[in-house]
N, C-alpha and C positions, 0 to 999 in steps of 0.2 A: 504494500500500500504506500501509496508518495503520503509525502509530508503537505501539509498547510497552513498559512501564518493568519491566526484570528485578529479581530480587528481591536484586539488585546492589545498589539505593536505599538511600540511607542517609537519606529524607526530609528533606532539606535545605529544601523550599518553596522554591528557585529556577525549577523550571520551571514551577509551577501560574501564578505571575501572566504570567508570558511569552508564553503560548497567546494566540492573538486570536480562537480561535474556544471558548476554552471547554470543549475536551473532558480537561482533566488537573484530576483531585479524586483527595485522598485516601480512599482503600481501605484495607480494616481493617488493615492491614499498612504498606503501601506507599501509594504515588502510581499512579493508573490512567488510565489513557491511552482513553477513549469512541468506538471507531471509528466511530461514526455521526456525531463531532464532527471528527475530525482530518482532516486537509487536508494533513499539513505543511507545511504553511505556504503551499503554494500559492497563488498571488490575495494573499499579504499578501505575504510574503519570497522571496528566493532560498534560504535554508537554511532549517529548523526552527529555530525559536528555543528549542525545551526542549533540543534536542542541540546549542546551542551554548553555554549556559549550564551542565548538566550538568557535575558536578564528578566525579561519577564513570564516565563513559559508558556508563549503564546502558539508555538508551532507542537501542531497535532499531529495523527495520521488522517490523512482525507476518507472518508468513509465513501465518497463518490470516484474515490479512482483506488480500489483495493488489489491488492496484490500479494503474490506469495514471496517467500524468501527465494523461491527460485525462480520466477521472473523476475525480481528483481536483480538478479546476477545474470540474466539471462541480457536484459536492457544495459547494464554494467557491461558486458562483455562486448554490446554491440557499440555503445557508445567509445567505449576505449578502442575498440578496431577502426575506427574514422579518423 
């Protein structure tokens, strides 16, 4: 399942450089989370590194884009191959 930033965010800019795959840009509002990018960290870390920097624990798992631990390495695999 990708990650999601609730409208919790207090746009700090700690999670966008953290991402290794690139999917956390700001959104007119907030910070947004690009399901077609995230991985959680999958293939790079054992935790998500936006949810462990997160000052306010505003990033979820998205219940609208769910996923297994093995698609998610699956998506990890394909994005590091490009």
């Amino acid at each position: 399942m990708s990650l999601m930033i609730t409208d919790e965010c207090i746009n700090c800019d700690v999670c966008e450089p953290e991402c290794p795959n690139s999917a956390i840009a700001q959104g007119d509002e907030i910070y947004e989370i690009d399901p077609n990018l995230c991985t959680e960290c999958v293939g790079h870390f054992d935790e998500p590194q936006c949810i462990e920097v997160c000052p306010v624990d505003c990033i979820l798992k998205d219940p609208d884009n769910p996923e297994s631990e093995e698609e998610l390495l699956v998506k990890y695999q394909k994005l590091t191959a490009e």
